[in-house]
VOROMI-625652 format. One line per field, with one value per residue: x, y, z of N, C-alpha, C in turn; residue in one letter. Coordinates in steps of 0.001 Angstrom, whole numbers. Each point is the difference from the previous one (the first is absolute). Example, Ala and Ser with C-alpha at 12.3 -4.5 7.8 and 13.67 -1.06 7.14 Angstrom:
2
n_px = [13190,-350]
n_py = [-5690,1050]
n_pz = [7800,-720]
ca_px = [-890,820]
ca_py = [1190,1190]
ca_pz = [0,60]
c_px = [900,-770]
c_py = [1200,1090]
c_pz = [0,730]
rest = [A,S]
***
This chain:
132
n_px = [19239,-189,-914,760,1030,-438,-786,1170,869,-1178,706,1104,-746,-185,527,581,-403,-1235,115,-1326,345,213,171,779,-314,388,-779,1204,909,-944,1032,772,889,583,214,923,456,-242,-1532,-322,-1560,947,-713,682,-572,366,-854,-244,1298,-604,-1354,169,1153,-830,-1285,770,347,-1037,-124,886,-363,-1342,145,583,-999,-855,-521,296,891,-211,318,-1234,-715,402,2,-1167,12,610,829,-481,-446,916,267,-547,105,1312,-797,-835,1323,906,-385,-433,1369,209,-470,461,1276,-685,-1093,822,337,604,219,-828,-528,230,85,-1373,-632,816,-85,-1994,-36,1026,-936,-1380,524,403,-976,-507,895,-140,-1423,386,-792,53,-641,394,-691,1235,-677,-477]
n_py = [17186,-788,533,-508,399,1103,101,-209,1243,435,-782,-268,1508,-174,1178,-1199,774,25,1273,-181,1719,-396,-1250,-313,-394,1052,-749,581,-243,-1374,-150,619,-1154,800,-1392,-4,-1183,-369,-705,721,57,96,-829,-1019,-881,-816,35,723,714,-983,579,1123,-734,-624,883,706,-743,166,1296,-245,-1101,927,1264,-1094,-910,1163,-485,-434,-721,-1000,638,1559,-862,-695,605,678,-1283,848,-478,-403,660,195,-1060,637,860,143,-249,1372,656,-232,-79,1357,250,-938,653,1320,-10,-517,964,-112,876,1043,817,1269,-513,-1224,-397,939,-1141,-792,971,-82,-1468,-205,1233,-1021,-923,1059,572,-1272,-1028,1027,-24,-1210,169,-688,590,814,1110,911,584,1608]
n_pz = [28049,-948,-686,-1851,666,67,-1106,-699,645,-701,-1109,774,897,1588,-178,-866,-642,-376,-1147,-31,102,983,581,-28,728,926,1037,862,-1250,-632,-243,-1562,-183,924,1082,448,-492,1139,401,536,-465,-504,-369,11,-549,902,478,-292,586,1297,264,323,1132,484,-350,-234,561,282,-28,657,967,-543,137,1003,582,-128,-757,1268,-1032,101,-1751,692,374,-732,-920,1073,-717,-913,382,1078,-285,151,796,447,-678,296,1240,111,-442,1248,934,60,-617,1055,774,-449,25,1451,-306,-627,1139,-607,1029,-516,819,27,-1294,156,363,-946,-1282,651,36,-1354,-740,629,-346,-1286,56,800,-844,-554,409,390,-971,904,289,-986,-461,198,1123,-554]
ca_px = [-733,-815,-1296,-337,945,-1052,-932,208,39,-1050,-821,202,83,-1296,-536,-600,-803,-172,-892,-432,435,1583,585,676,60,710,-847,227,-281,-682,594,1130,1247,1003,1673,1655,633,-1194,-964,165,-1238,330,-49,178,-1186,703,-1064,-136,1386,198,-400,496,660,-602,187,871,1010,-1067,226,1223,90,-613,680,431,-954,-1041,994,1437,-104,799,1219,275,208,609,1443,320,451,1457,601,-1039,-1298,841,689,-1867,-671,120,-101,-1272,-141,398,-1119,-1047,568,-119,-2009,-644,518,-384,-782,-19,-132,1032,-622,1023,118,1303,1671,-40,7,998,673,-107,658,1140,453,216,1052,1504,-782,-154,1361,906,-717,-134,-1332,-150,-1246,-1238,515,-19,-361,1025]
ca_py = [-1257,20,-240,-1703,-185,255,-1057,-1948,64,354,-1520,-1142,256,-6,1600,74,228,625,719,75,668,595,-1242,-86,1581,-470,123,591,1459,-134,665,-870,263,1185,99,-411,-1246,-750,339,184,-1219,-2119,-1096,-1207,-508,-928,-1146,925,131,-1644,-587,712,-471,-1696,637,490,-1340,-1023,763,63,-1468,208,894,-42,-597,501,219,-781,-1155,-1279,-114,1283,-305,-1118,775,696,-1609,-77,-1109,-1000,138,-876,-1047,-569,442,-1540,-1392,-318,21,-1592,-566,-52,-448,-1630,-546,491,-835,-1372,-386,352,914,886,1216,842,884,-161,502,1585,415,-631,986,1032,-835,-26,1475,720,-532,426,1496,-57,195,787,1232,-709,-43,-1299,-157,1080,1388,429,824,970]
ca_pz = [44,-799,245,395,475,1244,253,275,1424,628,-530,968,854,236,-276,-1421,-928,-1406,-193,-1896,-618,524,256,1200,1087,1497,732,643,-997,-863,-1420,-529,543,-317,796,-428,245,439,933,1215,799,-658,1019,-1065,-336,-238,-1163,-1261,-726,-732,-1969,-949,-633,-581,-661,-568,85,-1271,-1106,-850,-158,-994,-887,-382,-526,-1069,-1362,-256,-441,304,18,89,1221,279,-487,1402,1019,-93,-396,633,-962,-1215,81,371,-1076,-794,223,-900,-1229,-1062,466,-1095,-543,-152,97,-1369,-1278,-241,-425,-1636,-261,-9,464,-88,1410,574,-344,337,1749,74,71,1188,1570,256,37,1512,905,-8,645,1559,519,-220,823,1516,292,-21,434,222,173,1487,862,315]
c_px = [-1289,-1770,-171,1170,-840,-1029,290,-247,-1602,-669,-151,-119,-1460,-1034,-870,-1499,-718,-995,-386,192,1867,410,447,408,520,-1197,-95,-517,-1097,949,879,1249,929,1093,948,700,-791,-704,-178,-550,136,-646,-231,-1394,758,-875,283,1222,498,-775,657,1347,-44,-288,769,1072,-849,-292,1622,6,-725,985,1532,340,-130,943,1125,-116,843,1625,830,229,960,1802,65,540,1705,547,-974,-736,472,3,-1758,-96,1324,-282,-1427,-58,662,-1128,-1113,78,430,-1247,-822,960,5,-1232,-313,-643,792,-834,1401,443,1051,1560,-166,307,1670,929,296,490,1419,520,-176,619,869,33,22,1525,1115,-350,185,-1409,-249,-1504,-1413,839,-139,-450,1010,-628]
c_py = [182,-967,-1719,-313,132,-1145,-1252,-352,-182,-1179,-476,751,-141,1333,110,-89,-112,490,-280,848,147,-1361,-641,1405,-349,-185,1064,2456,-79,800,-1081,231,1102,-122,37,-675,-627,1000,272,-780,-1281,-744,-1420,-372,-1703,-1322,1110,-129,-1846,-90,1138,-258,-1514,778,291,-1189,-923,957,-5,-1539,-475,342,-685,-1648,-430,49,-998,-1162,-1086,467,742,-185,-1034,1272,734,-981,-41,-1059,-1254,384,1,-789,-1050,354,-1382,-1287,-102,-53,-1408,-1227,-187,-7,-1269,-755,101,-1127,-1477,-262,824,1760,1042,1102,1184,962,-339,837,1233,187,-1195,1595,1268,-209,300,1519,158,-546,-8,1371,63,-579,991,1197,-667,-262,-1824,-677,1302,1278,209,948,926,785]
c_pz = [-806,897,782,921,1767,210,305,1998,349,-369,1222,1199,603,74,-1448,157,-1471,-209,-1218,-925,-228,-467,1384,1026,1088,509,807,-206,-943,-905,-360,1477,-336,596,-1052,778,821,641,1530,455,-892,882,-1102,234,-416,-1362,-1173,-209,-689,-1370,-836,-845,-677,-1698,-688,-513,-1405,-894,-892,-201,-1485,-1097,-620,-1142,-1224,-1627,-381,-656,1019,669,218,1889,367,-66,1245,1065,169,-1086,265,-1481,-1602,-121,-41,-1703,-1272,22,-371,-1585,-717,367,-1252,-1355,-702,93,-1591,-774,399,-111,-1548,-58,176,374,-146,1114,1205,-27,157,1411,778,349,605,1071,317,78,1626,789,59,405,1058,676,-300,958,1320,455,-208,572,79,172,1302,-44,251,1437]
rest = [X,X,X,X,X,X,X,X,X,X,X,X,X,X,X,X,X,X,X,X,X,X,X,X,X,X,X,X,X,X,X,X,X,X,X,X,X,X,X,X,X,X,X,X,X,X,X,X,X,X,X,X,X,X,X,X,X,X,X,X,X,X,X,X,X,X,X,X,X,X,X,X,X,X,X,X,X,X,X,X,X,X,X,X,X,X,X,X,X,X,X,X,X,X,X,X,X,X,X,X,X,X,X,X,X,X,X,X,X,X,X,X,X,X,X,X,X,X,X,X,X,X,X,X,X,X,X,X,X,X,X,X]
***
């Protein structure tokens, strides 16, 4: 069992500690953690283990977020997000050519629509990636 593998137990226990030189410490040994597989004196720290994982949940909710285009999120929609991504593209499509303007961004995203919706019915993915 590795260091950060120890510590995560000591994030959320009420024995924690910290030291300004060391870091996180047992309260108990004032030292780093040394068990294997769990702690004898564990004791949960229930408010702490709840934000830690609230935490963590908005760190990947970020992460995963972060960067994506439209259509990069709309293609994790399945087929649904296909099918959302042609009706914006003919949509806007007909809006631009009834009002005397041709935009070149449709027929790109006409074509992303139909790759994921033939992506998301051949995968059974009809509403969003599943969960392994």
């Amino acid at each position: 069992m590795t260091v950060d593998e120890r510590l995560n137990y000591c994030r959320i226990c009420t024995n924690r500690k910290t030291d300004f030189s060391l870091g996180l410490v047992c309260g108990l040994t004032n030292a780093k953690p040394t068990f294997e597989g769990t702690c004898p004196t564990y004791v949960l720290d229930q408010p702490e283990a709840d934000r830690y994982i609230k935490l963590q949940q908005e760190a990947k909710d970020a992460e995963q977020a972060e960067g994506l285009s439209p259509e990069k999120k709309a293609m994790k929609l399945g087929a649904l997000g296909g099918i959302i991504m042609i009706v914006v593209a003919v949509v806007w499509f007909f809006v631009g050519l009834y009002n005397d303007v041709i935009f070149f961004y449709p027929p790109i995203l006409l074509l992303i629509g139909i790759y994921t919706l033939v992506k998301g019915l051949s995968k059974g993915n009809l509403t969003g990636e599943k969960k392994q």
